[in-house]
N, C-alpha and C positions, 0 to 999 in steps of 0.2 A: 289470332286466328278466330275466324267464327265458325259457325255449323250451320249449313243451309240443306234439305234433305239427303243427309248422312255425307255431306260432301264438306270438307276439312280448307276454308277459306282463309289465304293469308290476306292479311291488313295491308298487306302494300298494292293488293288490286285495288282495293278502295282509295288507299289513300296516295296514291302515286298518279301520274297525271300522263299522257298519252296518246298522242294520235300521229299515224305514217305520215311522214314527210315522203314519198318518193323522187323527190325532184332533191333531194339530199342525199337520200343514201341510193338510190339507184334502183333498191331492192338488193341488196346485198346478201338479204336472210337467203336467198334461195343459190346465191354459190359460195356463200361461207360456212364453215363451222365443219365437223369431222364425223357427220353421218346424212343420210338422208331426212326429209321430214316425216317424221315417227307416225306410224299408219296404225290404226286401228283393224282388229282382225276382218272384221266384215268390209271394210276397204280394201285388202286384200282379193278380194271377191269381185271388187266393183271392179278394179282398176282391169281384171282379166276381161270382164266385159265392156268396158268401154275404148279398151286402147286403140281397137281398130278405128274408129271414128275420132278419136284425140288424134294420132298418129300423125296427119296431114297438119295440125297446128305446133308440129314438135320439129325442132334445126335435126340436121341430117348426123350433125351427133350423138343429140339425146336420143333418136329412132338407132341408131349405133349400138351405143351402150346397154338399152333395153333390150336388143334385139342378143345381145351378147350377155348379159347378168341377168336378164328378167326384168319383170313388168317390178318387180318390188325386189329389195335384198333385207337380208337378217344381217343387223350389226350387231357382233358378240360385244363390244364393249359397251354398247350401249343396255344391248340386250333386248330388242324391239326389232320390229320389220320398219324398212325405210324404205321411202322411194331410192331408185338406182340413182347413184353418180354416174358425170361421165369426168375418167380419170381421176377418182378421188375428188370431184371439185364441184362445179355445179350441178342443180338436181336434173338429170337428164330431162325434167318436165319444162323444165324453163326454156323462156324465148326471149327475143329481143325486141324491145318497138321503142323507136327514138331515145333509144340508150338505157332504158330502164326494163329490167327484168318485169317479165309475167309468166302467168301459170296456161301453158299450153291446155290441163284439161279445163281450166278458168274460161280461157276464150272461147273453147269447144261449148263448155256449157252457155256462156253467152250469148252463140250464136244456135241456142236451141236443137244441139247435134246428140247432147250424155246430158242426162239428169242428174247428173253428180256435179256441183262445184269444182272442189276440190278437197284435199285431204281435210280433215278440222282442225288437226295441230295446225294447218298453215295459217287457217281462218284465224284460230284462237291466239294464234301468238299476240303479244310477248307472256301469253299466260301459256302453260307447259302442266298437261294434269300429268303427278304421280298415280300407280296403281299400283294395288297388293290384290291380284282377284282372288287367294285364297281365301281372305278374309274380309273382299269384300270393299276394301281401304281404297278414297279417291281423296285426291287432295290437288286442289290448284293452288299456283304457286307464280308470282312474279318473275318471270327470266329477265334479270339485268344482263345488255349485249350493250358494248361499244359503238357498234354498227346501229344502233338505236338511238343514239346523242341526241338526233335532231329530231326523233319522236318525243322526245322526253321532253324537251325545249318547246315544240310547237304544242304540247299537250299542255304546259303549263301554262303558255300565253289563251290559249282556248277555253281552261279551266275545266279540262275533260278526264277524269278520271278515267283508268287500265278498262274495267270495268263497264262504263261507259260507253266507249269506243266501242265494243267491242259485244254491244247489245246484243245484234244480228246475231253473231257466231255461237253465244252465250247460249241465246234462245233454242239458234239449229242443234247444241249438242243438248241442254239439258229442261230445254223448255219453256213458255213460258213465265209459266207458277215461279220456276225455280228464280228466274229473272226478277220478276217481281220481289220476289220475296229479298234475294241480295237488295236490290237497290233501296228496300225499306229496312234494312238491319243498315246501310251505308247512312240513310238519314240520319235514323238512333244514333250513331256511330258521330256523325260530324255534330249535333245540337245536343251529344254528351261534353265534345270536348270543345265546342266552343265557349 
């Protein structure tokens, strides 16, 4: 683990290797696994004001299922707000284009309709931040998935570190400086152990 401004970083962001294959997995992250993808509170917020204009880029399910759970739900097992399923399975936000999953409020944002992207867990994956807001406690952490195989595969042929890939998202949540600063502790880190 390292410390980059009070934030608790595992060594396998640095040193595991990383980049989506879509044309392999399909996009699977967005109807596998047994909750939605995990929202930050002020997302919460966002999603209520952007749905009406996402809405039209969302299958007549996932406009279903939100129209019936909410724009967002609370998983107790998880213990976090999630985007809605439809039927326990996909995130009602997903769409379909030539067989590969996307992000309904992704394409909205693309085509200049919500200033919002999308969630940042979804950005950030395969990284997953833990939180303790009592005291403060963040930690990212490498999520090994199955459904990931041919990330992992094509990250290593690329020689792209978790981390790497994964600049953009890094930046949107924790900032520049913070950016910076990882990738020069990942230097130290590889010209320690070479």
């Amino acid at each position: 683990m390292i410390v980059i401004q009070d934030k608790l970083i595992s060594d396998e962001i640095i040193q595991e290797q990383f980049v989506c294959n879509l044309q392999a997995c399909k996009g699977a992250c967005c109807w596998e696994g047994d909750s939605g993808a995990p929202l930050e509170a002020n997302e919460l917020a966002i999603l209520d004001e952007v749905f009406e204009q996402v809405k039209p880029y969302l299958s007549p399910l996932g406009v279903a299922a939100i129209e019936a759970q909410g724009k967002y739900v609370y998983f107790n097992e998880a213990e976090e707000w999630g985007t809605t399923l439809v039927d326990n399975g996909p995130c009602a936000y997903m769409t379909m284009a030539g067989g590969i999953a996307q992000c309904g409020i992704e394409t909205a944002w693309r085509d200049g309709k919500v200033p919002f992207r999308k969630p940042i867990s979804c950005q950030l994956y395969p990284i997953r931040v833990a939180k303790n807001e009592a005291v403060g406690f963040e930690a990212l952490n490498y999520d090994r998935w199955e459904i990931c195989s041919a990330a992992c595969e094509k990250g290593r042929q690329e020689q792209v570190a978790v981390y790497q890939f994964l600049k953009e998202a890094i930046i949107r949540k924790y900032g520049e400086e913070f950016y910076e600063e990882l990738d020069a502790a990942a230097q130290f880190m590889k010209e320690n152990n070479d």
